[in-house]
C-alpha positions in Angstrom: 82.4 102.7 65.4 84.5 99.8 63.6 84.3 96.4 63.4 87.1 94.5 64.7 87.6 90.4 65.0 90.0 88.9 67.7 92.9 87.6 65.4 92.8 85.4 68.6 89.6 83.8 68.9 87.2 85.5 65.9 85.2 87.7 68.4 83.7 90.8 66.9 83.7 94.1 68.2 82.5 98.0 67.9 85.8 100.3 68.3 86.4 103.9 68.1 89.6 105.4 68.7 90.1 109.1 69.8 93.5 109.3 70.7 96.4 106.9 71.0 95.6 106.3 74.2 91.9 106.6 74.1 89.7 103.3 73.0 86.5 103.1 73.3 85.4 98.9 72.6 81.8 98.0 72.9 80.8 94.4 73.6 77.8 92.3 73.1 76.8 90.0 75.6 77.6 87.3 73.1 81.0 88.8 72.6 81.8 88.5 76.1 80.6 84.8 76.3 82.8 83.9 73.2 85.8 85.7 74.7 88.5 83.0 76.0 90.2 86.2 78.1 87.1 87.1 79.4 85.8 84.4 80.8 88.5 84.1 83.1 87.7 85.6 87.0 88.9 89.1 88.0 89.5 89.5 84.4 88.3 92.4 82.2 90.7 93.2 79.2 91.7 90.5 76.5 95.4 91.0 75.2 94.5 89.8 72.1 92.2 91.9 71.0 93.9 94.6 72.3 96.3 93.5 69.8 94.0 93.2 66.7 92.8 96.7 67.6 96.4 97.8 67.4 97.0 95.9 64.1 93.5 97.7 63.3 95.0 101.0 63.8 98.3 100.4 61.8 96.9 99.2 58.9 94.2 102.0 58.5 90.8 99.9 58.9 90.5 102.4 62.3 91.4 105.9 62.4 92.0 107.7 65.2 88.7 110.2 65.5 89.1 113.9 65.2 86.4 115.4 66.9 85.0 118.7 65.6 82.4 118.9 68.3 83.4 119.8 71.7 81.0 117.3 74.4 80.9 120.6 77.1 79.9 123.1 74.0 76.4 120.2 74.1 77.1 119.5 70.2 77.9 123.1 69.0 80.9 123.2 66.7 84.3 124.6 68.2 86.0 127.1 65.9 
């Protein structure tokens, strides 16, 4: 996983990407307190980090993740 900072607000991160539409983002607890988006009610995406993962992506600091394992093969590699 990559590190990514809200352009927004500064808060950091872990992101993997698998496909275009496929992101997996892991918060901290303190992430999720530091989040402006967040901390609303109801709410549970931030647009602006949504954007810096995007920006992320396009700029090359995340790749999009190939995998060469398939999950229902339990970790054996797919020819």
């Amino acid at each position: 996983m990559d590190e990514v900072s809200c352009r927004s607000c500064g808060t950091c991160v872990l992101v993997e990407k698998f496909s275009p539409q496929h992101t997996s983002v892991q918060w901290s607890r303190s992430a999720m307190r530091a989040c402006t988006e967040l901390s609303g009610p109801g709410t549970h995406t931030c647009a602006a980090l949504r954007e810096s993962i995007d920006a992320a992506v396009r700029s090359g600091r995340v790749s999009v993740s190939t995998r060469d394992v398939d999950v229902r093969t339990r970790g054996r590699t797919v020819a």
